[in-house]
N, C-alpha and C positions, 0 to 999 in steps of 0.2 A: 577701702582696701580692695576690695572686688572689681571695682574700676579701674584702679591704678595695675592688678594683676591683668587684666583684659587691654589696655590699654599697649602694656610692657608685650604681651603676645603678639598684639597686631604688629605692632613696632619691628618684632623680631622676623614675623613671617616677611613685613616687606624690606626688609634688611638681606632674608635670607631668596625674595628674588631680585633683589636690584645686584646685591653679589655675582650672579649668574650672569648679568648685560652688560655690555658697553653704554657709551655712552647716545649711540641709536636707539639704544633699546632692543639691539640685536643677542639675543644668545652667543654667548663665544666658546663654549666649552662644544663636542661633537655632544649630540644628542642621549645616542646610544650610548655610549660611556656614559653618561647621566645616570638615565635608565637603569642599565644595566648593575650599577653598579650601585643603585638602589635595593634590587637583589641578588649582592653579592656575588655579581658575573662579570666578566671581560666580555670584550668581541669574540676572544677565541673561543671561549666557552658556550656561544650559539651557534652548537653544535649539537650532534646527535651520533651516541657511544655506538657502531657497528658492531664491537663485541658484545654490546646488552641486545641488540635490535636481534643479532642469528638467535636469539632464544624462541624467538616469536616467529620468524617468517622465515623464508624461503625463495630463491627467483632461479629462473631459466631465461638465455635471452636478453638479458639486462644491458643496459644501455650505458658504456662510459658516462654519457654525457649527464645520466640521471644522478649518477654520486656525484661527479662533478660541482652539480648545482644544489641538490638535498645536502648535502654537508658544509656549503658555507653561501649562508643570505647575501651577504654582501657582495658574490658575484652575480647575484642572479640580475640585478636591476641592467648592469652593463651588458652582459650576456642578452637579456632581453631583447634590450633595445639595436643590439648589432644587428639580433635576429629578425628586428620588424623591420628595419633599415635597409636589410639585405631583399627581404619578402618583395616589398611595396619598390624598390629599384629596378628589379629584378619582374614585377610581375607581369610586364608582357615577353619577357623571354620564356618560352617552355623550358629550355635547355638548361638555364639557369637556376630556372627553382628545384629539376629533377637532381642537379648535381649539388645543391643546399642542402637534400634531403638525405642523398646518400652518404653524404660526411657525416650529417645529424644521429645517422640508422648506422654509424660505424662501419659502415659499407661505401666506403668513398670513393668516387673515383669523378674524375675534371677533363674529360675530353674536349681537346680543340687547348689545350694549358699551350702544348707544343704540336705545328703543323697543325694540318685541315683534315679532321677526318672524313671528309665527304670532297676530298679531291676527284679520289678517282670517279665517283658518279657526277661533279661538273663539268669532267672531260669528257663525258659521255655527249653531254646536252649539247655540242656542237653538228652532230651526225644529220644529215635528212630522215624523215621518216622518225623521228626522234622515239616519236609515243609508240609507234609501230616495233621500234627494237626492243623498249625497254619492256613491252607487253615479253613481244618474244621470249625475250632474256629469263623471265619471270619463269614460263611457262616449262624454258629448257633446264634451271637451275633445280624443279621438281620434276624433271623427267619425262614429263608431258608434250611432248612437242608437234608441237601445230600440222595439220595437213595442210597441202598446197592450197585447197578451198578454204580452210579456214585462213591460213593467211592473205591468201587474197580478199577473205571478205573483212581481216583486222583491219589491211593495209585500206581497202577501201572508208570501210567507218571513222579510224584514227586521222585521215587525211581531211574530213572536214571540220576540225576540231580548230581553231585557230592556234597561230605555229607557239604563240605566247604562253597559252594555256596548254598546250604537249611540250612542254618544256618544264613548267611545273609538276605536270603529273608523270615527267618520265623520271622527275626529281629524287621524287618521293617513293616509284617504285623499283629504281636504283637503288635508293638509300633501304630499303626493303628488303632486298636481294643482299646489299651487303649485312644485314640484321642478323641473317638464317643460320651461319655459324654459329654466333654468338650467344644466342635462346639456346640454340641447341648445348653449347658448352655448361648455358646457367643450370641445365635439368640430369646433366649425362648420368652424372651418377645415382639420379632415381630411376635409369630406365629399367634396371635389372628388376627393381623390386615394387613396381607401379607403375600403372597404369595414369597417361595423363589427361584420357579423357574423365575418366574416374575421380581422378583427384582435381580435376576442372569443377565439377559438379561438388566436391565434397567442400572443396574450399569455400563455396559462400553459404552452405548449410551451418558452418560453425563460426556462427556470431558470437560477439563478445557478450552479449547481453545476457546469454545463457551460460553461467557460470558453472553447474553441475554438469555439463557436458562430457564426456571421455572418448577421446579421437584416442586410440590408440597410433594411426597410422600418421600421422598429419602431423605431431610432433616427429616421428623420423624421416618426413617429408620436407618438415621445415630444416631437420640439421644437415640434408644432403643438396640442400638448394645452392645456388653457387652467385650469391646474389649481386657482389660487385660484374661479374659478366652480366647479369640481368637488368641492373644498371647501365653498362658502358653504352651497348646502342638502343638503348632507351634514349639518352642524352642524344647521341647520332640523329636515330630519327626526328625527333625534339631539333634540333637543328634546321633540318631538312621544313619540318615544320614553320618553323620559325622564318626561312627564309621564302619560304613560297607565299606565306603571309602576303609579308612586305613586296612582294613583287605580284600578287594578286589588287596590292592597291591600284597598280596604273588600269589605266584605261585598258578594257578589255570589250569585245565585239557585244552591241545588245542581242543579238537574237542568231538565229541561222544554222545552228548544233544541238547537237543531242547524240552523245557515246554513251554504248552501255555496252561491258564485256565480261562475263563470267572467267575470274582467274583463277588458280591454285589457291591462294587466301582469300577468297572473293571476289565478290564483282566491283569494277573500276565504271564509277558513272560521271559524265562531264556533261554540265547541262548548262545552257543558254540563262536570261534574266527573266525569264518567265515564271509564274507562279506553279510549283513544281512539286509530285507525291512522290515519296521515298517508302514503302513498303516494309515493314519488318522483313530483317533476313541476313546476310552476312554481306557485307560490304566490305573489302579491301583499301577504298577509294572512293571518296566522293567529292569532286569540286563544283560550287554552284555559285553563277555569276550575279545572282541577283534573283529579285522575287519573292513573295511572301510566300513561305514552302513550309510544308507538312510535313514531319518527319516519325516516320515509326522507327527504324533503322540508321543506322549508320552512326560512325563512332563510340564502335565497343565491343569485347571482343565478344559475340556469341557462341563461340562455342572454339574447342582445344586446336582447331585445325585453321579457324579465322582469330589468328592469335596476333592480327596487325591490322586494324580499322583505323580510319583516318579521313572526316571528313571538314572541311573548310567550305564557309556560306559569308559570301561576301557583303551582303547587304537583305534590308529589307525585314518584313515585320514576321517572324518565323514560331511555326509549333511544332516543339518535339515532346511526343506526347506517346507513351505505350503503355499500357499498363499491368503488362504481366509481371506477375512475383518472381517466377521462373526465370528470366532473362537478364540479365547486364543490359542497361543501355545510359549512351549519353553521354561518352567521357568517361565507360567503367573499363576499363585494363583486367580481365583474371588470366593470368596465365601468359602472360601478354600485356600487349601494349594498344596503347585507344588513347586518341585526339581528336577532342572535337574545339574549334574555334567557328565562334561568328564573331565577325566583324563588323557590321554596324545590325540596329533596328531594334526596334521593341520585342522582345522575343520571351516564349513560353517554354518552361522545363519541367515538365512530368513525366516523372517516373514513378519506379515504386520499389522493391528493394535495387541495391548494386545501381545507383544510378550518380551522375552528376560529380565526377570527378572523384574517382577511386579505384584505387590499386588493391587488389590481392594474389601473391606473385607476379606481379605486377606493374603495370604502371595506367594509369588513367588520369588526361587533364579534360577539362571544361575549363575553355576560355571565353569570356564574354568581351568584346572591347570594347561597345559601346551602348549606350538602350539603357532605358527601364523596364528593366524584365524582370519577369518572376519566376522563381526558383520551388518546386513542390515533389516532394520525395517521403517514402517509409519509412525504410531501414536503410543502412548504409549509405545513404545519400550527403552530395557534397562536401565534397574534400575530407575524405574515410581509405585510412591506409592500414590494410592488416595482411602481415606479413610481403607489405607491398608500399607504392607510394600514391597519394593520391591529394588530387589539386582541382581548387576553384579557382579560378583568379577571374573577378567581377575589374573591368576597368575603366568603368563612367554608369553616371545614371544611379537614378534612383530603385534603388532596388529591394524585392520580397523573398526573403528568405522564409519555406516551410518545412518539417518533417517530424517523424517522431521519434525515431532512434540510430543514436549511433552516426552520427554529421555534424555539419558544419565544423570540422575541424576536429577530427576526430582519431587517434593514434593505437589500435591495439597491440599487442603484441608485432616486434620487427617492422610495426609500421608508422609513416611518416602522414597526416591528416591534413590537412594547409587549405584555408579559406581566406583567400583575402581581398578586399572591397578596397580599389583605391580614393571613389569618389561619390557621392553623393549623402542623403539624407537613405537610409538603410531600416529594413523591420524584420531584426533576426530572429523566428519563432520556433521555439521546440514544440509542440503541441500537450500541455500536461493537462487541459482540463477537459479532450475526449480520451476516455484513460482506455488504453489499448496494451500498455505496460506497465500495471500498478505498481509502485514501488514496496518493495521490503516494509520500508521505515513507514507510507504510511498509504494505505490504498485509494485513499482520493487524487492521489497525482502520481504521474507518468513517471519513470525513470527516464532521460530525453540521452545522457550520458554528450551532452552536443553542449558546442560553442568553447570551442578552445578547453579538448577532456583527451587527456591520455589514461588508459584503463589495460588492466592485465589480466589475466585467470588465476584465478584465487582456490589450488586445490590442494591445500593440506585438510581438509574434512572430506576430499575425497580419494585420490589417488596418491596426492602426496607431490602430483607434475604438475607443480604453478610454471604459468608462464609469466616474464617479466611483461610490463605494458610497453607500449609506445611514446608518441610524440601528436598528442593534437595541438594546431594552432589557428587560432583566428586572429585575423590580423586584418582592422579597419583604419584607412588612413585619415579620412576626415568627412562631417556630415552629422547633422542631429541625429543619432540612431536611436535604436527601442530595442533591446536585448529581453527576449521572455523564456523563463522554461519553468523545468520542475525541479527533478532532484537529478544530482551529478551533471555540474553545467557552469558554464561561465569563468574557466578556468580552473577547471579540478583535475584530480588526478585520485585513482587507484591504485596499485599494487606494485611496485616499483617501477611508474609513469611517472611520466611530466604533459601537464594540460596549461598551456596558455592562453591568454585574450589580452591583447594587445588593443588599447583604441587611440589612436592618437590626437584629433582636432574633434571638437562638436560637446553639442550639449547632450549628453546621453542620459538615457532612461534602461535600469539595469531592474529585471522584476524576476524573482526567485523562489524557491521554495526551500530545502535544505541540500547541505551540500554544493552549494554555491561561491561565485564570486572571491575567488582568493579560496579554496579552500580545499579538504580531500579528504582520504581516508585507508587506514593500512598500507604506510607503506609509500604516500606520493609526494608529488610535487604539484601544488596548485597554484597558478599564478594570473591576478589580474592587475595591470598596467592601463590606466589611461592616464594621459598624459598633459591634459588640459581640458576647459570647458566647466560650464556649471552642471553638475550630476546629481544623477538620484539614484541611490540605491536603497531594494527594498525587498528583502527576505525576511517570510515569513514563521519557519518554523525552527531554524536550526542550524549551527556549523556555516556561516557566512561572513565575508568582508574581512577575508584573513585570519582563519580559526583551522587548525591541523587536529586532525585523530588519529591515535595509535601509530606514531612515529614517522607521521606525515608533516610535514609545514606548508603552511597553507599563507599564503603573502596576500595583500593588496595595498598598493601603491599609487595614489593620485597624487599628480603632483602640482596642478591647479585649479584655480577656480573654486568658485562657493558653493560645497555641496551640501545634499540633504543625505541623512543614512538612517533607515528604518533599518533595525535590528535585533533578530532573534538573538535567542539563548546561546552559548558558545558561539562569539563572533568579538566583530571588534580588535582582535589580537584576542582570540581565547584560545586557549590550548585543552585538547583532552586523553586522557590514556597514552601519555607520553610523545604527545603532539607536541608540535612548538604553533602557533599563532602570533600572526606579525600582522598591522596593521599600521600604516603611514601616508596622514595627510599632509603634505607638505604645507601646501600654503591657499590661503580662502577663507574667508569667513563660514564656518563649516556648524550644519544643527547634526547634533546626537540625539535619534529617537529610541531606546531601547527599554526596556520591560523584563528583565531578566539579567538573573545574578553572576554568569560565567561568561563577563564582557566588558571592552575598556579596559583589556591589559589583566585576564584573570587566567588560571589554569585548574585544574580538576583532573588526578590522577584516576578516581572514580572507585573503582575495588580495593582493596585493604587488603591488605597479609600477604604480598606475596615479593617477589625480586622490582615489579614497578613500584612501587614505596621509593626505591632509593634510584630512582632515574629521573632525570631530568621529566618535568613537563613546563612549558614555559606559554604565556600569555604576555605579548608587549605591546601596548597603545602608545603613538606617538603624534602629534599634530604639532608642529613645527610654524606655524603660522597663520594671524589671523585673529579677529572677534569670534571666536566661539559659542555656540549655545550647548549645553548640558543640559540630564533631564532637572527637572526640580527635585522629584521627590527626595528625600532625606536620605534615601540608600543609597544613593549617589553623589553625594556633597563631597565626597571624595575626589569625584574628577572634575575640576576647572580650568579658566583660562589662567597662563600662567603658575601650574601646579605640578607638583611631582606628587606620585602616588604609588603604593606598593598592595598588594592584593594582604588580607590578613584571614585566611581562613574562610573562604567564598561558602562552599558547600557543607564543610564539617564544623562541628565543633572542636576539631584536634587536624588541624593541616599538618601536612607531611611537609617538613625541610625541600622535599625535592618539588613540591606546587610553588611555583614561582610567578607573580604576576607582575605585573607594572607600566605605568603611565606618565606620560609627558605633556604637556601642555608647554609649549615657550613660544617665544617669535625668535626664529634662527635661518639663516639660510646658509645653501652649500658654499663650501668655499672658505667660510670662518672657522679660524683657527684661535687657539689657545694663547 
């Protein structure tokens, strides 16, 4: 009898998956609906209630586009991938990815949509004496106007400059000239009440990282900023940039020059293909034709008065290297705007905070076009946008990413972060095990808040003024990479933020601590996206691979290839404290390594007795295709190849109606329908 009941059960369980397939053996029904309605949910229902959420939080600043995408999963996959599509298209135009950013910062604006905004400066560049007028112009538009000896000694220097390269450099500081309004429009209305060399200095004193902070001024600083004009000839210049690039590729003279001239924004240096020292200090302009060159200075604004740097190095194996705390350098924009491009060679970037492509009021790009170069930074470093934009865009070459906090892709508040590698094998590293910012959660490893992290100020335990967060994005096109950090990385997000990582081709290596890979906390959007290749993901402590805390959703989405996933506690699609946790491997023969009970589709509301009782918390695991491996142990016989599964009480002995968990195992792919 025992047999015949055992037998009757197998029977019925492969009844009830052969019912679920076709005759490929493909899934036909949509997955989610499966799932979902495993625990008594629709699509529409993964969601998150904003009249339970105001009981708990608070935002200033907040980003259209973060409800947008926190209120329904199923646009974010699409959304995503516009957004890496656009990146990686886009990433040797400056002009382009500034005007991505400011749509993204709800601060949008698309110069050049209709007519040429830098007409009137390429009817300049027909004139004789070209570099000699535009210096002039410069000097007359600040009031400063030249003596007869000094002009006679510009016109003399500027005349041995060849006529190709003063036609670039009169490009840019036309395009300069026409800026000066416009800065001026984006600040007018904090003249009355601040100071900008003041607030130049203050702005990079108030890191994200330091969350007890109280800027009284800086929030009235940030609501009188007029950021679409801060924007407009950001893009302009960006243009300008853009196009002296491409006309710095032709053949220009080897040797025979050397200009250097102290302007109103700094000094304008044009130098020969010789191997060449650049000086800490304020630069306006730097064009360099070649040579393995040294740089302490140039491109970035140092100070409130050189609020436009702009340096372009054409070739050759280059070190930009400073290392004062104190300075912006390298691609950092405060208060201002800063370009720096190379264009070919193996090249070196150290800095140390404010370095390597980042905006605060702002705008700051580092371009790399081509080389294995290395990237090393503190704070703030590569592609860090707070209350500003700021961009790395890497475009060949194998390349090293280093720093410790707050980069690679990195969005605070009103800011836009943008890291993106179009080519090579890449080794993206936060630094968590020299601990220099021991985390909260546990002091053996760093807080890195990097690699595709939008993050906010969190002050209702102090003043009550949260600021909403930003937009960080990392966005790798293709290459074996090695993604390493600690805690808040890899696609997370804090406090009404959105933190991406996008990878698109290659075998990757993702190594974490908590707060990781798809995941966030109070309040965010965490999202990791790769898109093929064999992977490995491996976090160790906590909240990873698609696991949301306290009314955060926290995503990750592979959608090929065979991977491997070491996994902490709350992951997998875990949800906790009214998190949602989404987790989907599409398709690969894919091993689950995990060790802990709030994973594989679980959720965990955590505290008892209060109004979260009766709010959603949700845990979803989906794997969509492929030979499977699960663990063995017997806690886990629950999820296999080909299974549905529902969470029953993870952590308590009496689950609340509102912990909802659940798991899919099928072979389906998109496209099939009912």
């Amino acid at each position: 009898m025992a047999k015949l009941i055992l037998l009757l059960t197998v029977a019925s369980s492969l009844l009830a998956i052969q019912s679920c397939c076709d005759s490929t053996g493909a899934r036909t029904g949509d997955p989610f609906d499966t799932a979902l309605a495993k625990v008594d949910l629709t699509k529409d229902e993964l969601t998150f209630d904003y009249g339970d959420m105001s009981n708990f939080g608070g935002d200033k600043f907040v980003l259209p586009l973060f409800y947008t995408l926190h209120s329904d999963f199923f646009k974010i996959e699409n959304y995503s991938k516009a957004f890496e599509q656009s990146v990686t298209r886009n990433a040797g135009s400056l002009k382009n990815l500034i005007g991505f950013s400011s749509i993204r910062l709800d601060e949008g604006v698309r110069r050049g949509l209709i007519g040429d905004p830098l007409e009137s400066a390429f009817a300049k560049l027909e004139q004789n004496d070209v570099l000699y007028n535009a210096i002039v112009s410069l000097h007359s538009h600040f009031g400063r106007h030249l003596t007869s000896l000094k002009k006679q000694a510009l016109r003399r220097q500027s005349g041995s400059v060849p006529v190709e390269l003063q036609k670039i450099a009169a490009l840019l500081v036309y395009s300069s000239i026409d800026t000066l309004d416009f800065r001026t429009h984006a600040f007018e209305r904090t003249f009355s009440d601040f100071d900008l060399g003041e607030m130049y200095s203050r702005s990079q004193t108030v890191l994200a990282s330091d969350e007890d902070i109280v800027d009284f001024s800086l929030e009235r600083f940030a609501e009188n900023v007029d950021f679409p004009y801060l924007y407009a000839h950001a893009q302009d210049l960006a243009y300008a940039v853009d196009y002296a690039c491409d006309s710095m590729v032709a053949e220009i003279p080897d040797s025979g020059y050397s200009f250097f001239w102290e302007s109103p924004l700094g000094a304008i240096v044009i130098n020969d293909k010789r191997n060449d020292y650049y000086p800490h200090g304020a630069y306006h302009l730097i064009l360099d034709a070649g040579g393995n060159d040294t740089y302490e200075g140039g491109g970035a604004t140092v100070s409130e008065t050189n609020w436009i740097s702009i340096l372009i190095d054409l070739n050759g194996d280059d070190t930009y290297r400073f290392a004062s705390k104190d300075t912006p350098t390298f691609g950092a924009g405060v208060m201002g705007y800063a370009f720096l491009v190379d264009m070919k060679g193996n090249d070196v970037y150290e800095g140390h905070n404010v370095s390597g492509g980042v905006g605060m009021f702002g705008v700051g790009v580092l371009q790399d076009r081509d080389g294995n170069d290395t990237y090393d930074g503190y704070i703030c470093a590569q592609g860090t946008g707070q209350f500003g934009i700021g961009i790395l865009s890497d475009l060949g070459g194998d390349d090293n990413y280093h720093m410790y906090l707050l980069g690679q892709g990195f969005g605070f508040t009103k800011g836009m972060g943008i890291l993106v590698d179009l080519e090579g094998n890449d080794d993206y590293y936060a630094d968590t095990l020299d601990i220099k910012f021991p985390a909260s959660q546990t002091k053996n490893y760093n807080s890195n808040l990097a690699q595709g992290v939008g993050f906010g100020k969190r002050a209702d335990y102090i003043d009550g003024h949260s600021w909403a967060g930003g937009i960080g994005m990392l966005v790798d096109a293709q290459g074996d990479d090695t993604y390493s950090a600690g805690l808040f990385a890899q696609g997370c997000a804090y406090w009404y933020a959105i933190g991406l990582l996008m990878d698109n081709k290659g075998n990757d290596t993702y190594n974490g601590v908590w707060y990781v890979q798809g995941s966030g906390a109070h309040f965010g959007l965490g999202v990791l996206i790769d898109s093929s290749g064999n992977d490995h993901y491996k976090a160790t402590m906590n909240m990873a691979q698609g696991a949301g805390h306290d009314f955060t959703l926290g995503v990750l989405i592979d959608e090929q290839g065979n991977d491997v996933h070491d996994a902490p506690n709350l992951s997998l699609g875990g949800g906790n404290a009214n998190g949602i946790g989404i987790f989907w491997d599409k398709a690969g023969d894919d091993i689950y390594s995990v060790s802990a009970a709030t994973t594989l589709g679980r959720s965990n509301v955590a505290s008892r007795g209060g109004l979260r009782d009766r709010m959603l918390c949700l845990g979803l695991f989906l794997d969509t295709g492929g030979d499977d491996s699960y663990p063995d142990d017997n806690k886990y016989d629950f999820a296999r190849n080909n299974q549905l599964w529902q969470q029953f009480g993870t952590n308590t002995e009496q689950p609340l109606d509102s912990e909802k968990g659940a798991g899919y195992d099928c072979e389906w792919s998109e496209g099939t329908s009912e």
